[in-house]
N, C-alpha and C positions, 0 to 999 in steps of 0.2 A: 339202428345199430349197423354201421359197415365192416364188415369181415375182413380178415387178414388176408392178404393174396399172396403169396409168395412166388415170384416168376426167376426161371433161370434166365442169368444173363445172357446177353447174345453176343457170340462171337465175334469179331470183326472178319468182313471177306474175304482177307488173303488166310484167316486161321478157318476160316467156311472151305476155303479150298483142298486147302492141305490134308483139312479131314476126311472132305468127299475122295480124293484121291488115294489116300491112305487106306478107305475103307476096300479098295481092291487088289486080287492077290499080284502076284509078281506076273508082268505081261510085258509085252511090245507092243510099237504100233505097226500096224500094216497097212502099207500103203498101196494106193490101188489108183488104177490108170482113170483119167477124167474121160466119160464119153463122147461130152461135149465140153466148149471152153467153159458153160456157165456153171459146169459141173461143181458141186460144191462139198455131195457130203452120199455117200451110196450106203446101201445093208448087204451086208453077205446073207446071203440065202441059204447055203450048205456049206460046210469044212471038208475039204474032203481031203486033207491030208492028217496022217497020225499026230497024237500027240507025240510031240520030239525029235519030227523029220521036218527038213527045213526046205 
């Protein structure tokens, strides 16, 4: 006797993205100085500015 499965459909990637992006609130990007050329991708360590001053 094999059991019913019922699976959700999957997305397509460009509706996978939309949703990933979607899931975050209202932001900018901030861009930040390479420290070498191969530079590609850094972490901020602290914010040290408030929120709402630019």
């Amino acid at each position: 006797n094999q059991g019913c499965s019922a699976q959700r459909p999957l997305l397509s990637p460009m509706r996978q993205q939309y949703r990933f992006y979607a899931d975050y609130p209202d932001h900018i990007k901030v861009t930040l100085p390479a420290l070498s050329p191969t530079m590609e991708t850094g972490t901020i360590i602290s914010w040290q500015k408030k929120e709402g001053k630019k």
